[in-house]
TITINU-196783 format. One record per residue: y, z, x of N, C-alpha, C in turn. Coordinates in steps of 0.02 Angstrom, whole numbers. Each point is the difference from the previous one (the first is absolute). Example, Ala and Ser with C-alpha at 12.3 -4.5 7.8 and 13.67 -1.06 7.14 Angstrom:
BEGIN
pt n_y -284&n_z 390&n_x 660&ca_y 59&ca_z 0&ca_x -45&c_y 60&c_z 0&c_x 45
pt n_y 53&n_z -36&n_x -18&ca_y 59&ca_z 3&ca_x 42&c_y 55&c_z 37&c_x -39
END
This chain:
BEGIN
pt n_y 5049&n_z 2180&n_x 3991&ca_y 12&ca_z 29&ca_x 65&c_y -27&c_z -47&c_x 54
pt n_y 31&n_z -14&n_x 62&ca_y 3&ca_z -24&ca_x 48&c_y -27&c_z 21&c_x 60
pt n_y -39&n_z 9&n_x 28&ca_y -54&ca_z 31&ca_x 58&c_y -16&c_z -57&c_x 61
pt n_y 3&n_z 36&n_x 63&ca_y -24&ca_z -22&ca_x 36&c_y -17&c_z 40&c_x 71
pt n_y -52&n_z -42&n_x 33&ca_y -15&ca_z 57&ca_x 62&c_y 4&c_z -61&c_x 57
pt n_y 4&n_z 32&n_x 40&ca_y 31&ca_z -37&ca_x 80&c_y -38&c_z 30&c_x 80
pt n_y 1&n_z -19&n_x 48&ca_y -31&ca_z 9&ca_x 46&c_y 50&c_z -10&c_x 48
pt n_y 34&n_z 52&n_x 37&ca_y 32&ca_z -47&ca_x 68&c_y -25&c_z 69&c_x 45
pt n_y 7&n_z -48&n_x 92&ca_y -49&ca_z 50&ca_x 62&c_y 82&c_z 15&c_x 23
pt n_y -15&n_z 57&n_x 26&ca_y 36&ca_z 37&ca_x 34&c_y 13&c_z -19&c_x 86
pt n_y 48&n_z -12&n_x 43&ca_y -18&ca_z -23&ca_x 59&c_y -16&c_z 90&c_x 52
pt n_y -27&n_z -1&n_x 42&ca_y -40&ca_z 22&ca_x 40&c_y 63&c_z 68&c_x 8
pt n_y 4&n_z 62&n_x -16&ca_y 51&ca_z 43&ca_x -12&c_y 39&c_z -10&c_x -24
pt n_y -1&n_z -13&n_x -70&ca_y 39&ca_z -26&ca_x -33&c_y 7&c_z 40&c_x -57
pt n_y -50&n_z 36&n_x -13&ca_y 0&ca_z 67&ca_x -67&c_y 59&c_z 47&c_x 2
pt n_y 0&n_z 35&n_x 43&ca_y 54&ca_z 31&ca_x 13&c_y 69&c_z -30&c_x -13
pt n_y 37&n_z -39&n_x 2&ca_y 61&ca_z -26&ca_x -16&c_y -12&c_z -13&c_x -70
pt n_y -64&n_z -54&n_x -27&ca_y 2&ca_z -25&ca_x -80&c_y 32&c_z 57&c_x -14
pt n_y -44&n_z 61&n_x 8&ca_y -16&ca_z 66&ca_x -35&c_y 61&c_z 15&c_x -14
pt n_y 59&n_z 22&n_x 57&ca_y 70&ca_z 26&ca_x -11&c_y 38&c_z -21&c_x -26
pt n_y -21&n_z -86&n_x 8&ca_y 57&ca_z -42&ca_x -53&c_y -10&c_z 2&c_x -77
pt n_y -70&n_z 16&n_x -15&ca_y 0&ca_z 8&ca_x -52&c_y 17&c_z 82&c_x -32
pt n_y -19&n_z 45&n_x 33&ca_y 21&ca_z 49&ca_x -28&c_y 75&c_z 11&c_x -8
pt n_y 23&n_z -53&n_x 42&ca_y 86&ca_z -6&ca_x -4&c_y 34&c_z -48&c_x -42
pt n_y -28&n_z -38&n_x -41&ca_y 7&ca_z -59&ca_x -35&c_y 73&c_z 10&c_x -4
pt n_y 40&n_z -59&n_x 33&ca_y 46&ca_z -25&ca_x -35&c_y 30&c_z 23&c_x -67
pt n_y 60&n_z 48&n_x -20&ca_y 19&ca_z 17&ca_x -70&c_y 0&c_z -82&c_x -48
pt n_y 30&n_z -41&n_x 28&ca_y 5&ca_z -79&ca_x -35&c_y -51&c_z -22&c_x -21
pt n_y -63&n_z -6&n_x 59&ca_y -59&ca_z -34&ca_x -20&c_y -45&c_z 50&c_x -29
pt n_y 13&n_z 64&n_x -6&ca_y -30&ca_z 38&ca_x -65&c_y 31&c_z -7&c_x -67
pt n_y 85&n_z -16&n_x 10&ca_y -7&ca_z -10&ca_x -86&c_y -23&c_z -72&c_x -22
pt n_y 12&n_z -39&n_x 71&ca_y -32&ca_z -71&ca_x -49&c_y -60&c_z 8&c_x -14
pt n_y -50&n_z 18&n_x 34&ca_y -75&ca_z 18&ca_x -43&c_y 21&c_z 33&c_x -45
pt n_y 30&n_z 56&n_x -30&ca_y -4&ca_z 37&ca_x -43&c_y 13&c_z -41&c_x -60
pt n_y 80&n_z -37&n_x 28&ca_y 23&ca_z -27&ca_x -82&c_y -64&c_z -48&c_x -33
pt n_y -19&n_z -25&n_x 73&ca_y -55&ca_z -58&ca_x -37&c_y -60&c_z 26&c_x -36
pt n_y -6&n_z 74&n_x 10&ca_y -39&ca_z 33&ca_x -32&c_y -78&c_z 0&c_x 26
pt n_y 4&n_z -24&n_x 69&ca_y -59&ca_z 13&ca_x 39&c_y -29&c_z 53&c_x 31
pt n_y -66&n_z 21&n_x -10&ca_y -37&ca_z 58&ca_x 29&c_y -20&c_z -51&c_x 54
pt n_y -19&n_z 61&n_x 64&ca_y -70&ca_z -41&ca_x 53&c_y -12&c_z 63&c_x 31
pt n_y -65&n_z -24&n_x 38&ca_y -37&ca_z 57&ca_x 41&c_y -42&c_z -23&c_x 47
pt n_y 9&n_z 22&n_x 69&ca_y 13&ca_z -34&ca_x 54&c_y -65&c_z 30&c_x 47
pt n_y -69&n_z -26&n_x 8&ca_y -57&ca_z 57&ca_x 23&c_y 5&c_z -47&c_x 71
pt n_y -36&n_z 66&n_x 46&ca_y -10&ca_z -31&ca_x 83&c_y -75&c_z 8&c_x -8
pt n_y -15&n_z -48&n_x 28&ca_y -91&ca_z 10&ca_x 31&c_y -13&c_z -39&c_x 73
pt n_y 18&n_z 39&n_x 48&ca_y 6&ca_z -18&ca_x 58&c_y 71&c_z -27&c_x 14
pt n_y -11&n_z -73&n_x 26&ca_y 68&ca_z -59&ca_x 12&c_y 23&c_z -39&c_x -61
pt n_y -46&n_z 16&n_x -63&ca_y 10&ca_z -37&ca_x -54&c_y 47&c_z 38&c_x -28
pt n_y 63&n_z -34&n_x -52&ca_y 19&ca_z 61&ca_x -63&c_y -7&c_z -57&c_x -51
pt n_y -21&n_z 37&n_x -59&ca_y -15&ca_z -33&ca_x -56&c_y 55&c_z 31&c_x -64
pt n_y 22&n_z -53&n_x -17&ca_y 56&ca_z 7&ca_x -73&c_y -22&c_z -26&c_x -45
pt n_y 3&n_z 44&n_x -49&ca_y 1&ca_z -1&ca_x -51&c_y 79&c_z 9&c_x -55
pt n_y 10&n_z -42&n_x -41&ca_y 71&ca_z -2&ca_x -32&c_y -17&c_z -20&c_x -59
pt n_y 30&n_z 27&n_x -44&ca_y 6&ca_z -30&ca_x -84&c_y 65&c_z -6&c_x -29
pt n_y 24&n_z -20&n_x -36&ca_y 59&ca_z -38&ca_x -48&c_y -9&c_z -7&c_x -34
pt n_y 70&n_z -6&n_x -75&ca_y -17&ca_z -13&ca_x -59&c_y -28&c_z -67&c_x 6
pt n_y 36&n_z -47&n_x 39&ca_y -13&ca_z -66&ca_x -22&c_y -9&c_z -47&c_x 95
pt n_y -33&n_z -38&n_x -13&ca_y 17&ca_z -42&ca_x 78&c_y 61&c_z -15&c_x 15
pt n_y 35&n_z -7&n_x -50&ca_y 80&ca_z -34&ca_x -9&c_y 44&c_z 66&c_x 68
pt n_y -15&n_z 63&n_x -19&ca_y 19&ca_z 54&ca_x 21&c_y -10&c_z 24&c_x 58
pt n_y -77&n_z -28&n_x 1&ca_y -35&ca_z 34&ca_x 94&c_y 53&c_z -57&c_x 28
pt n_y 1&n_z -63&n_x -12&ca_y 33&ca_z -69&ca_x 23&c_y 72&c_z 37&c_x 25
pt n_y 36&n_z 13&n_x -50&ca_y 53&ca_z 21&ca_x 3&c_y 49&c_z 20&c_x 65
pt n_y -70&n_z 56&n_x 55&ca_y 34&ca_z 44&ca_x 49&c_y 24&c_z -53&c_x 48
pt n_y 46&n_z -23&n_x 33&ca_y 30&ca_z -45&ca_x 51&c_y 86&c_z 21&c_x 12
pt n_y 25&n_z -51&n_x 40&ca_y 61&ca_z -16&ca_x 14&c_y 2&c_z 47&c_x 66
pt n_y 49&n_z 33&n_x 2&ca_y 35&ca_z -6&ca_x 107&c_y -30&c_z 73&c_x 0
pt n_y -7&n_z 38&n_x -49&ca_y -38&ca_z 71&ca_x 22&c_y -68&c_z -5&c_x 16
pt n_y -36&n_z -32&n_x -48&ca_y -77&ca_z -15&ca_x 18&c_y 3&c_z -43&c_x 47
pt n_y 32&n_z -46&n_x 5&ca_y -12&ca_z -39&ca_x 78&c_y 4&c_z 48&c_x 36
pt n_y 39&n_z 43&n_x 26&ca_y 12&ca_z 49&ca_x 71&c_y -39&c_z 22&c_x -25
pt n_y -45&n_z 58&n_x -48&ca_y -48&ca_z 43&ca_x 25&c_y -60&c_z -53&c_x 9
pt n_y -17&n_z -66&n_x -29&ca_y -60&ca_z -31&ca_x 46&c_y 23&c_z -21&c_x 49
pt n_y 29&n_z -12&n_x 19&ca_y 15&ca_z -9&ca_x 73&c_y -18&c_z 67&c_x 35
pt n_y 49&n_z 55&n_x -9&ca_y -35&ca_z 62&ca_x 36&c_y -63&c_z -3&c_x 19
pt n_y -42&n_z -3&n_x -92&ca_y -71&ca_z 19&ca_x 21&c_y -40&c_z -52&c_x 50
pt n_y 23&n_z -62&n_x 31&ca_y -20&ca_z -20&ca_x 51&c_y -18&c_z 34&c_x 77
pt n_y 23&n_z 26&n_x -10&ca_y 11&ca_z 76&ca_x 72&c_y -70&c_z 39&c_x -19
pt n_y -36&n_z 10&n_x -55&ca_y -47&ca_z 31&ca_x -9&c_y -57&c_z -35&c_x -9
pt n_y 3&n_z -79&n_x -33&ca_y -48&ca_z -16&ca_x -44&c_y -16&c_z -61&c_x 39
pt n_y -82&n_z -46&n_x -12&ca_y -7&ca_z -57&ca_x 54&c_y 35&c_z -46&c_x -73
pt n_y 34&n_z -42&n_x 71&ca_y 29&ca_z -89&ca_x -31&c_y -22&c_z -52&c_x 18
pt n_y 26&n_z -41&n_x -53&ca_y -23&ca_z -64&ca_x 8&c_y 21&c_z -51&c_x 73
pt n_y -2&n_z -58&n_x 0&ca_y 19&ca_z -19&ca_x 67&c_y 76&c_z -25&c_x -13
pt n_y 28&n_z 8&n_x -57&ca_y 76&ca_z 11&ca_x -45&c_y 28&c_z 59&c_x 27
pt n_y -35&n_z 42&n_x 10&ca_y 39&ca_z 68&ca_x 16&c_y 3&c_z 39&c_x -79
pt n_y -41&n_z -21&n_x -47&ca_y -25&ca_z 32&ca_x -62&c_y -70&c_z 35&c_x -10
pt n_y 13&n_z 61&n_x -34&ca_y -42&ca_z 56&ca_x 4&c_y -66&c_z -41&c_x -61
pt n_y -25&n_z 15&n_x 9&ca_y -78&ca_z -42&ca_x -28&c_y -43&c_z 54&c_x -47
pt n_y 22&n_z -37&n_x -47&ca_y -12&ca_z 46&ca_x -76&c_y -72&c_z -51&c_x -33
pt n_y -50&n_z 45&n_x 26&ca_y -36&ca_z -29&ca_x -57&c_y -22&c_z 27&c_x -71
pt n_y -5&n_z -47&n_x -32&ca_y 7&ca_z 22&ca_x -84&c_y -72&c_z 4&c_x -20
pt n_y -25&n_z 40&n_x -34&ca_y -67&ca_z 26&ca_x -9&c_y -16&c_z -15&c_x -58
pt n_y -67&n_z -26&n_x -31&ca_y -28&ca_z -16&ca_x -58&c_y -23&c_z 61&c_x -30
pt n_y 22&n_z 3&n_x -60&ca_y -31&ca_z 85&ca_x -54&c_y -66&c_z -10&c_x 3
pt n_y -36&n_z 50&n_x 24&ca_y -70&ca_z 8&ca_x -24&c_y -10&c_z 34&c_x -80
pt n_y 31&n_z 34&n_x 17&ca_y 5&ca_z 50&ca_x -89&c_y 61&c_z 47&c_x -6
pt n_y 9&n_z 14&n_x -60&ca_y 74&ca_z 34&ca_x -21&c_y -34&c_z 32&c_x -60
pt n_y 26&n_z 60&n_x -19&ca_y -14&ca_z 21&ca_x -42&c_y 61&c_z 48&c_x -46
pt n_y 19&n_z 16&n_x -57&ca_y 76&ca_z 38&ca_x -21&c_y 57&c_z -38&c_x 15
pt n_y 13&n_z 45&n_x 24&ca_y 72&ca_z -47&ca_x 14&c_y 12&c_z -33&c_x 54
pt n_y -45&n_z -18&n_x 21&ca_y -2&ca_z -57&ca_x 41&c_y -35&c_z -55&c_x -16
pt n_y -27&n_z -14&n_x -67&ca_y -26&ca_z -41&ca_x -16&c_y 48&c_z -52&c_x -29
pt n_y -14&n_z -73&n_x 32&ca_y 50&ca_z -35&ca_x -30&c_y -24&c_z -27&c_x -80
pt n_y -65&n_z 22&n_x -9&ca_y -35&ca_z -25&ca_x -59&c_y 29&c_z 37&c_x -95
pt n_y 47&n_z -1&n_x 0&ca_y 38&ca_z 44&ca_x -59&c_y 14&c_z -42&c_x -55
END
């Protein structure tokens, strides 16, 4: 299994929209997570949201792209801070500990 957790800031009223777009996900870009067989879970703590996602394989998390995932990251630009690209700024987080099934140690 394939795990990872992420960090991106929210821009300054910007919760409110993530929020609706996600409760509205795209029918397309829900089945492509689905087929790829990805879970995630998406926490707020303040301006931060932190993701968490797992996969069978990296091959799979890799997988999600092409012209649907381009337009919804693009969307989430409207919510999220970017780079000086005009790209939303994902930082990728080091595991402190995992334990069950989140352990990549199997």
């Amino acid at each position: 299994m394939f795990s990872i957790g992420t960090v991106m800031t929210l821009k300054p009223d910007g919760y409110a929209g993530y929020k609706k777009a996600h409760n509205e996900i795209w029918p397309e870009l829900a089945k492509m997570i689905h087929d790829a067989e990805i879970s995630m879970s998406i926490y707020r703590h303040g301006n931060l949201l932190f993701i968490h996602a797992i996969a069978p394989t990296e091959e799979k998390w890799n997988s999600i792209g092409g012209e649907v995932a381009d337009k919804w990251y693009q969307w989430m630009t409207a919510f999220l801070e970017t780079d000086d690209n005009g790209r939303t700024i994902v930082t990728p987080l080091d595991e402190a500990f995992s334990f069950g099934l989140f352990s990549q140690k199997q």
